[in-house]
Structure formats: C-alpha cells, structure tokens
C-alpha positions as CSV (number, residue, x, y, z in Angstrom):
1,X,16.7,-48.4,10.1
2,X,14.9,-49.3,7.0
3,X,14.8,-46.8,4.2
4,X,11.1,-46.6,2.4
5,X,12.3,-44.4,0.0
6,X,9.9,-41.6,-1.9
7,X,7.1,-44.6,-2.9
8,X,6.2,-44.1,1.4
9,X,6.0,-40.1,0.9
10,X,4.0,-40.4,-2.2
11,X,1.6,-42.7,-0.7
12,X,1.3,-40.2,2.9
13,X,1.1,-37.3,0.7
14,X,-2.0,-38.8,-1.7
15,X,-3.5,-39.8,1.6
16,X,-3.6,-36.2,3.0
17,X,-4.7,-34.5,-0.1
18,X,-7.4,-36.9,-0.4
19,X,-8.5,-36.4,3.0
20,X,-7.6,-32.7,2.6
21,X,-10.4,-32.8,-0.7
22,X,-13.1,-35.0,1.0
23,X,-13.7,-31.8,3.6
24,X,-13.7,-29.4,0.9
25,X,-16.1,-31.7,-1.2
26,X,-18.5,-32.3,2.2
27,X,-17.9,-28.6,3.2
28,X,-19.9,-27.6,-1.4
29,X,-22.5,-30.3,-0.4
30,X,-23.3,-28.1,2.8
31,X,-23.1,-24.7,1.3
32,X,-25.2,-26.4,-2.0
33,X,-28.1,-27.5,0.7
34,X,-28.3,-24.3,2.9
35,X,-31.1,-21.9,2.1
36,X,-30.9,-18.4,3.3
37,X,-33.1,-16.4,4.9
38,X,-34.3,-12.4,3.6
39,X,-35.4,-10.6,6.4
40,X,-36.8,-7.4,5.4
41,X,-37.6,-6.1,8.9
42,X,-34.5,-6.3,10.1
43,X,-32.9,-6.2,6.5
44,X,-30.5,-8.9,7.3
45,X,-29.4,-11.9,4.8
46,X,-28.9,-15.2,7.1
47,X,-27.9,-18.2,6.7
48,X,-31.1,-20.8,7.3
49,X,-30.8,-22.9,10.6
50,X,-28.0,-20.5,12.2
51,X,-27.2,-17.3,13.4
52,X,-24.8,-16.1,10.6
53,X,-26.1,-12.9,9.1
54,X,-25.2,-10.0,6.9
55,X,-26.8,-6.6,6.8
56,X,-28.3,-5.8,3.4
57,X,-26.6,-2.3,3.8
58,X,-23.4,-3.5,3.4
59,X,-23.8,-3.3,-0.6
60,X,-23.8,0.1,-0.3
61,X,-21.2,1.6,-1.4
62,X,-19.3,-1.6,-3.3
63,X,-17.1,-2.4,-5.9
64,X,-18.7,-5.6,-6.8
65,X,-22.0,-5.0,-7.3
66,X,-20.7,-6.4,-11.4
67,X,-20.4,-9.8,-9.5
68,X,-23.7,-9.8,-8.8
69,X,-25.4,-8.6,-12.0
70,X,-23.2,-11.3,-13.7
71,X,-24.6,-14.4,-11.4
72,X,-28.2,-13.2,-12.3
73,X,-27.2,-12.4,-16.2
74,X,-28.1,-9.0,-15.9
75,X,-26.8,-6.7,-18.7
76,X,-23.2,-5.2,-18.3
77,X,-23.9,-1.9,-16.8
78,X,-23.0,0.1,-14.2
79,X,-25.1,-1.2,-11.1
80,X,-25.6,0.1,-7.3
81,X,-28.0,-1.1,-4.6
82,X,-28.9,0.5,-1.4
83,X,-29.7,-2.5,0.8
84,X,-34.1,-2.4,-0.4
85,X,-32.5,-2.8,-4.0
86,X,-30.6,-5.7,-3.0
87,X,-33.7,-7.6,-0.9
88,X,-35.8,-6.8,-3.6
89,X,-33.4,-8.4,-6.4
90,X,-32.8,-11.6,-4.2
91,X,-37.0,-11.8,-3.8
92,X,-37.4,-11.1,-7.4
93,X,-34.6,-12.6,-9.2
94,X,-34.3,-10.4,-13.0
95,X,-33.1,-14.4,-14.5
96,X,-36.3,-15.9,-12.8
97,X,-34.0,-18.6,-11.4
98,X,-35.7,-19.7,-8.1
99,X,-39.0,-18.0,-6.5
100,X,-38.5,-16.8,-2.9
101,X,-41.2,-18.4,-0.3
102,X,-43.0,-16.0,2.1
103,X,-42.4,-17.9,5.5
104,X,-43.3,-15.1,7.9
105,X,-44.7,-11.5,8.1
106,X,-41.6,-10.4,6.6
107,X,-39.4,-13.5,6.0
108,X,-38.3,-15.4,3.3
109,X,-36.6,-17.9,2.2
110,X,-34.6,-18.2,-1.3
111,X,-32.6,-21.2,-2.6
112,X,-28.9,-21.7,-2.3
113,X,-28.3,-20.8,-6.0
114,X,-24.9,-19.4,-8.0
115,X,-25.9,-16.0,-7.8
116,X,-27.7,-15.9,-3.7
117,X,-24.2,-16.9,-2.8
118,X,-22.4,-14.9,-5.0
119,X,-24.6,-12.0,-2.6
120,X,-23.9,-13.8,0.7
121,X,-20.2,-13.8,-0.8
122,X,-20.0,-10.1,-1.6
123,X,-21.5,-9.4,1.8
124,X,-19.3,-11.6,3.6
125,X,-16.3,-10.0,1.8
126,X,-17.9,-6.0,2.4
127,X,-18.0,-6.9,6.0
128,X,-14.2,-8.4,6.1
129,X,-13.0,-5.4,4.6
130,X,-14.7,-3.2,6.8
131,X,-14.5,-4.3,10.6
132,X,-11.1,-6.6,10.1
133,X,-8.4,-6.4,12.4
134,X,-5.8,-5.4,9.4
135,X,-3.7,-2.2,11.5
136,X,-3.8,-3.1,15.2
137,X,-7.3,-2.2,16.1
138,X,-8.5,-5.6,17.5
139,X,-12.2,-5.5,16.0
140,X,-12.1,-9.2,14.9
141,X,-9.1,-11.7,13.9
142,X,-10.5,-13.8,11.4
143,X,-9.2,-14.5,8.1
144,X,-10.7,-14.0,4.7
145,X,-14.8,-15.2,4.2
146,X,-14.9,-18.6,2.9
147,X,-16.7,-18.3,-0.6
148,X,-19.8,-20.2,-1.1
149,X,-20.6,-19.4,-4.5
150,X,-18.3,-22.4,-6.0
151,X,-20.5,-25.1,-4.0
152,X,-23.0,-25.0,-7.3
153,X,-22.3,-25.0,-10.6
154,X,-22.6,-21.6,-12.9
C-alpha cells in the first residue's frame, strides 16, 4: 500500500475547514439579510419570513441588559427593561441607527443591525437558560442559541 504521507492529511484537512467556513460564512450572509419583526400585540420579537419568536418579557429580569446598551452606545449605566421598554428601544433606537417601518396595526419591522441581534441574542440566550433540559426535566434538548450578532460588523 502506498504511503501519502502528512502532504494527503494537510490537503483533506484544508478541504474540510474550508468547507466547514463556507457554511459559517453563508449561514452571516443569512443572519445579515433577515429582518425581524416587533409585534407589540402579542409582544413577541420574530424573525421575518418564519416562525421563530421570542417574548419581549424575557428581558426581564436579565443580567445582560449592559449588552444591549453597549450595541446602541447608550451610556454605561445600570439598565433594566420590562418587555414595553424593550419594544420601545428596538422602535426607537437611542443611536438613531435604522427607523423601524409600521407594516400592520401593530407590526413592525426593524433591520437586522449589530445591536437588533445583539436583542434577538440576549432573548435567545434568556430563553436557553430558562426552559433547557440541564437536570433531567425533558423541557427541550437543544444546545446553546446560535448568536447572530457577529453576522454584521460593530
């Protein structure tokens, strides 16, 4: 049998990573063209185009409310939202980043910016901690949210 040596490894394991990077770089592009939706009637935070949603009320109580203050430049203070805080910050943005559109009685849309996934992050991660399956309870067996706030730049 004929020995290839490391040069074959090398080559199979620059082929996987690459492969391996292409999904993460299609999986950005994705996240960076998805707007979400703000539904104050239901006060749910959605992802446009699917059924993916957070419940504004999961802000409250959390420790990273900073997180969110930092992604709209907000001054470093001591912050906490009840979930009405929260739609109100994402339709009003304090950095006037993006303006949300009105696209229903009470609908809107806002752009897929650093800081409205740094809030669909936090939410993601409020909801993870809260209803995973960590001791045995069988809730839901999902691992960690995948972040979105990394598909734009800062």
């Amino acid at each position: 049998m004929k020995s290839y040596g490391m040069g074959l490894g090398l080559v199979l394991l620059s082929l996987l990573l690459s492969v391996m990077l292409s999904g993460c770089v299609a999986i950005g592009e994705k996240f960076a063209s998805e707007n979400y939706l703000v539904d104050l009637k239901h006060q749910r935070y959605c992802i446009e185009g699917r059924s993916k949603c957070h419940l504004l009320s999961l802000i409250q109580p959390s420790f990273r409310e900073s997180w969110i203050a930092d992604a709209f430049a907000m001054p470093k203070q001591y912050y906490s939202w009840s979930g009405d805080e929260l739609a109100t910050l994402l339709l009003n943005p304090p950095d006037h980043s993006y303006q949300a559109e009105r696209i229903g009685d009470q609908l809107y849309r806002v752009p897929p910016t650093y800081a409205t996934h740094v809030i669909w992050d936090v939410l993601a991660m409020e909801y993870f901690e809260l209803y995973r399956d960590d001791e045995g309870s069988g809730l839901i067996h999902m691992g960690w949210p995948q972040p979105r706030r990394f598909s734009v730049t800062h």
